[in-house]
ZADRENFI-565501 format. One line per field, with one value per residue (C-alpha): x, y, z. Coordinates in nm, 3 decimals, padded with zeros to 5 digits. Layout:
x	(X_...)
y	(Y_...)
z	(Z_...)
***
This chain:
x	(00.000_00.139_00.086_-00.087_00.018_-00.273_-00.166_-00.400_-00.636_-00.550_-00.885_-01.061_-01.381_-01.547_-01.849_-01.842_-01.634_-01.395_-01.241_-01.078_-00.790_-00.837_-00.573_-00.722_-01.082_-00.909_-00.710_-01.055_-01.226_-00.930_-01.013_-01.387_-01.317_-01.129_-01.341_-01.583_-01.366_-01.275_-01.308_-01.136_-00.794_-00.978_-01.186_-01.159_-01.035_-01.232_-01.262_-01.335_-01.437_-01.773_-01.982_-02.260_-02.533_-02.748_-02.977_-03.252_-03.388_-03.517_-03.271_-03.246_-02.945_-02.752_-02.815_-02.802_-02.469_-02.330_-02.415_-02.377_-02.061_-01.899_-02.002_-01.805_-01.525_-01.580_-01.713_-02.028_-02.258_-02.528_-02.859_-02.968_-03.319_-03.360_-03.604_-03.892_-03.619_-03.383_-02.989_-02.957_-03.294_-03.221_-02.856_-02.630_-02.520_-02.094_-02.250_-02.333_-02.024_-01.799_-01.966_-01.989_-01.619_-01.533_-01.717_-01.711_-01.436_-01.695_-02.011_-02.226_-02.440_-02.787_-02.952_-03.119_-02.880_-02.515_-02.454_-02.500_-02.251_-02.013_-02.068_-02.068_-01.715_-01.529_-01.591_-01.538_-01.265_-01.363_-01.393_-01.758_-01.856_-02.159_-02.456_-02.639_-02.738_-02.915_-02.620_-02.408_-02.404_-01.997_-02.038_-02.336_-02.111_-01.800_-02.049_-02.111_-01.779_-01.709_-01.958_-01.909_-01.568_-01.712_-01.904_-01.545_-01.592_-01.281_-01.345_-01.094_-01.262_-01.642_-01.889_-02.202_-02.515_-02.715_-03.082_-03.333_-03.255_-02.933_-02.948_-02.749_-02.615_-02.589_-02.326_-02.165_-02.102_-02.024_-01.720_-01.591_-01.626_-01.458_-01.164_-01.054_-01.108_-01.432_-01.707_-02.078_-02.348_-02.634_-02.964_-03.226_-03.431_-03.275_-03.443_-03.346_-02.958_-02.670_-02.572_-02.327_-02.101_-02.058_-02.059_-01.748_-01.569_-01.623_-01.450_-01.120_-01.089_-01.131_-00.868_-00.646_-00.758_-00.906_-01.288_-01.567_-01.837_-02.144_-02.517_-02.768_-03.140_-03.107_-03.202_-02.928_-02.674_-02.743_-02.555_-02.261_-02.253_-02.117_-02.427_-02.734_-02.811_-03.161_-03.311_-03.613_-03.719_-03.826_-03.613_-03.722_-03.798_-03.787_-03.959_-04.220_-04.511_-04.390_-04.713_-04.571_-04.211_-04.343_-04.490_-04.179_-03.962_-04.181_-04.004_-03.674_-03.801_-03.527_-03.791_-03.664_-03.654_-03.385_-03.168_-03.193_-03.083_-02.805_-02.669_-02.643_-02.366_-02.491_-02.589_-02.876_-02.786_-03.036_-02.939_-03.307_-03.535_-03.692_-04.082_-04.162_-04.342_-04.186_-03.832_-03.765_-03.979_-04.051_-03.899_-03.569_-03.498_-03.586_-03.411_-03.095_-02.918_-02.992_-02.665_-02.884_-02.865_-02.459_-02.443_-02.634_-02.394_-02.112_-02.252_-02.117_-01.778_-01.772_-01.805_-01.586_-01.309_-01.339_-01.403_-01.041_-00.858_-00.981_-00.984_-00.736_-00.498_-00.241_-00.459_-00.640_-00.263_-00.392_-00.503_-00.453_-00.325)
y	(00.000_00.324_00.688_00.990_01.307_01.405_01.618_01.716_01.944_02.354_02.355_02.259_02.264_02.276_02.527_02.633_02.550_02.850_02.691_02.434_02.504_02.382_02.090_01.986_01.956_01.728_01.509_01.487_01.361_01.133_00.988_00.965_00.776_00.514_00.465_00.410_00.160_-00.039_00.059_-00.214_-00.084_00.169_-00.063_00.031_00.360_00.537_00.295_00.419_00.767_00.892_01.194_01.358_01.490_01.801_01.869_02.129_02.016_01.703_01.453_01.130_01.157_01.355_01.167_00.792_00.913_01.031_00.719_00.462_00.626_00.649_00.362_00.158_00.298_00.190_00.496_00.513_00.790_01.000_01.149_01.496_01.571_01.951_02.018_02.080_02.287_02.471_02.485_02.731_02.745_02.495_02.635_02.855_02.786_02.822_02.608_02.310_02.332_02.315_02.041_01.819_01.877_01.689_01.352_01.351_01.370_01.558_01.729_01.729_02.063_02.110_02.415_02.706_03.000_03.008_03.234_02.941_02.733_02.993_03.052_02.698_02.638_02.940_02.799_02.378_02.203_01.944_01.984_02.081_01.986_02.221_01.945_02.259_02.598_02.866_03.002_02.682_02.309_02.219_01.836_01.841_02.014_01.757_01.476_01.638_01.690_01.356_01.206_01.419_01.287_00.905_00.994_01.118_01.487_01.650_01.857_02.131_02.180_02.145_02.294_02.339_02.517_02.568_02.643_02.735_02.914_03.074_02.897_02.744_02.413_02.680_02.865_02.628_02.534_02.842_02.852_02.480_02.567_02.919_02.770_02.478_02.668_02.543_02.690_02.777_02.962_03.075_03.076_03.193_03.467_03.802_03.834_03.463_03.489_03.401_03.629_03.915_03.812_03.465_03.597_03.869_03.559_03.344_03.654_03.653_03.283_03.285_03.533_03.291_02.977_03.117_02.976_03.154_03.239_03.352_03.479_03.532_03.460_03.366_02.960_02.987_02.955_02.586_02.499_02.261_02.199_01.914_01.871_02.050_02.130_02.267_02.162_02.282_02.606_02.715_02.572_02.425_02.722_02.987_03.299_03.460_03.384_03.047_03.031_03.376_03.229_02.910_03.128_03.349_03.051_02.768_02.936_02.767_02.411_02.162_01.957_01.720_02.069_02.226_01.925_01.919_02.260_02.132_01.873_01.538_01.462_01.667_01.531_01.558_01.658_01.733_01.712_01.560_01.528_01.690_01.814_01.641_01.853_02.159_02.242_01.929_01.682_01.295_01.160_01.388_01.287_00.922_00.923_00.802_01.102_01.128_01.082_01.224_00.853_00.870_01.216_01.075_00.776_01.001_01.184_00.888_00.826_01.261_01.221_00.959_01.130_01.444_01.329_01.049_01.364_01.562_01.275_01.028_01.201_00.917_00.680_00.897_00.862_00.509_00.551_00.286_00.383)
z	(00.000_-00.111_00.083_-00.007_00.219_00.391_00.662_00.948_00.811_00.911_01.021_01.342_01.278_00.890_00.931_00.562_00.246_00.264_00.611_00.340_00.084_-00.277_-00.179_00.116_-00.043_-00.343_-00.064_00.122_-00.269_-00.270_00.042_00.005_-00.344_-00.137_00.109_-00.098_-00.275_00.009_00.408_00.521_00.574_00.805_00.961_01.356_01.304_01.545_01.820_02.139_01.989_02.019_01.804_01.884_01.636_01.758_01.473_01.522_01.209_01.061_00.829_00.678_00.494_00.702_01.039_00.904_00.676_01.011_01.238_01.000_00.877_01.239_01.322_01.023_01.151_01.488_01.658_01.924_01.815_02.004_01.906_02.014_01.890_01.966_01.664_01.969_02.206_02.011_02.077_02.372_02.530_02.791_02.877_02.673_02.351_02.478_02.793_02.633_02.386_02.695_02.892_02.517_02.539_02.819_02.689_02.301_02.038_01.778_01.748_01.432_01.413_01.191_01.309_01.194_01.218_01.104_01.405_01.646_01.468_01.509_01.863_01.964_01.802_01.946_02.296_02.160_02.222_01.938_01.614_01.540_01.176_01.058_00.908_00.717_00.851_00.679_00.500_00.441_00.354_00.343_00.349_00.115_-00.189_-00.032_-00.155_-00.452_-00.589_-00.509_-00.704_-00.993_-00.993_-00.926_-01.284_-01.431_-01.382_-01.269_-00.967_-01.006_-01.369_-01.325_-01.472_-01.296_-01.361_-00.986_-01.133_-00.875_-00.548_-00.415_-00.103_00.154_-00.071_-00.337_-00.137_-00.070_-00.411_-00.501_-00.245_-00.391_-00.708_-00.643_-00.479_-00.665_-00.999_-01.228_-01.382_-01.214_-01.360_-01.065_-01.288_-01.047_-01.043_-00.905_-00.581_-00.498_-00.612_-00.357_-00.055_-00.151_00.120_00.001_-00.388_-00.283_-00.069_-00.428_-00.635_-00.404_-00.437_-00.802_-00.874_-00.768_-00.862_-01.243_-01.165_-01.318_-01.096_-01.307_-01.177_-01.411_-01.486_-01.835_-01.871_-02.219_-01.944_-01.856_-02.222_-02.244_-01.868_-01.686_-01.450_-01.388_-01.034_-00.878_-00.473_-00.351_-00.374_00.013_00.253_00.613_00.822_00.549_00.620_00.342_00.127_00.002_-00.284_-00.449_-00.437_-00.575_-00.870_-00.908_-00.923_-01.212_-01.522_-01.332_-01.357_-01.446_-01.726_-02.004_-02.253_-01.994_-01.974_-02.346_-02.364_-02.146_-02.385_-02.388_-02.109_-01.848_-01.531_-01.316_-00.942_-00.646_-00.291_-00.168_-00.087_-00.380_-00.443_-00.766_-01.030_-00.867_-00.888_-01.123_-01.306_-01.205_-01.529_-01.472_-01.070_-01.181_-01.489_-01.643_-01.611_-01.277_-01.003_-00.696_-00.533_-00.574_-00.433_-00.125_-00.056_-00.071_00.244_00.364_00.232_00.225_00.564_00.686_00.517_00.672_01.074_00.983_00.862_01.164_01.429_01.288_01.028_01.082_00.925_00.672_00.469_00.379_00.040_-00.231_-00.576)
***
């Protein structure tokens, strides 16, 4: 077995995309890809560690990619429901990072506000690894990249067309794609594009890394892509009429005449769960060109690879060539 340097990660925690470096977020792909190829030489790995998952929100794939995922590698992992009591209401926010300290070796976040996320981790002394807030979704676009590259897509020259809503996995995207230098047109409608802030953080990292970071609400954009990309188009706990946005947001459908706009070897990506006959059509989320079901299982793998590079960075050099 041959090694891949894959130092510890600069980061402690990964609360957003821009925490990472364009080689870090390739070794992580590298990883995931192996994983997913064979766990065995990592079988054990986190023995005797334990993770906790707070989620103020409700998940399938992010909770079972979590505990199955630290589980494979030996870990013991525990629940948190606090989508009836939010994060804070029972004891502060830097309170319950402190005490979580003392008995767990990493704490999984999904909550409402960004701002909590970065409370919590200025007082942790564990990583804490951010599950999707309202601004971000790191490990969702991790999963993403990763299967674009499982379909032959090379990460660090992608190009993606996000049609829908500039939301939090669109953000997040945005920062990937800005730092390890691809292509991404935003096609939305101009009241839903991304957030300035993450839009001026996307500029800075493409003038290094030469990716083109493109919003726009013309549909022509979508041509010669490598995948197509839409979610849903009100998020869980969104504020606002969500029958006008609804309205504003049906001439951004992703329909068999869009993906044919697209060309024929563009992908069909969605992080789920999706609202059929709304921001995509049945016969394009069940079709062939769909890789939504890939991008899930690489929540997994995503995952694993980041909590061994932040836990375990001795083992995460195992890679096989």
């Amino acid at each position: 077995m041959n090694t891949l340097d894959l130092p510890t990660l600069a980061t402690r925690h990964l609360l957003r995309i821009s925490d990472l470096t364009a080689s870090e977020i390739l070794r992580l792909l590298r990883l995931a890809a192996q994983l997913k190829r064979d766990l065995r030489p990592f079988a054990g790995a986190l023995a005797q560690r334990s993770l906790v998952l707070l989620f103020e929100k409700p998940s399938l794939r992010t909770r079972v990619s979590f505990e199955a995922g630290f589980q494979q590698l030996g870990g013991g992992v525990v629940f948190l429901d606090h989508t009836a009591s939010r994060i804070g209401a029972r004891e502060s926010v830097e309170d319950t990072a402190q005490n979580l300290s003392r008995w767990v070796d990493a704490v999984v976040i999904r909550c409402l506000s960004h701002d909590l996320l970065d409370r919590f981790a200025s007082v942790s002394d564990v990583p804490v690894i951010n599950a999707l807030s309202d601004r971000h979704h790191p490990c969702q676009a991790l999963a993403d990249l990763a299967a674009l590259a499982d379909h032959g897509v090379d990460p660090s020259h992608a190009n993606i067309a996000w049609v829908g809503d500039g939301n939090n996995v669109c953000h997040s995207l945005i920062e990937a794609v800005a730092t390890l230098g691809g292509r991404m047109q935003v096609i939305t409608p101009k009241a839903c594009q991304p957030s300035d802030e993450v839009l001026q953080f996307a500029a800075m990292r493409a003038f290094r890394s030469g990716a083109t970071i493109t919003c726009t609400d013309d549909l022509a954009a979508v041509e010669g892509v490598d995948a197509v990309y839409t979610d849903v188009w009100v998020s869980m706990g969104e504020d606002g009429d969500r029958a006008a946005k609804v309205e504003r947001m049906r001439p951004f459908q992703v329909n068999a005449s869009l993906m044919n706009r697209a060309g024929p070897r563009a992908r069909f990506m969605h992080c789920l769960p999706a609202h059929r006959g709304e921001e995509v059509t049945a016969d394009i989320l069940d079709g062939p060109r769909s890789i939504t079901l890939d991008q899930a299982e690489f929540r997994m793998h995503a995952q694993n690879a980041l909590l061994l590079s932040l836990l375990r960075p001795d083992l995460a050099q195992r890679t096989q060539d």
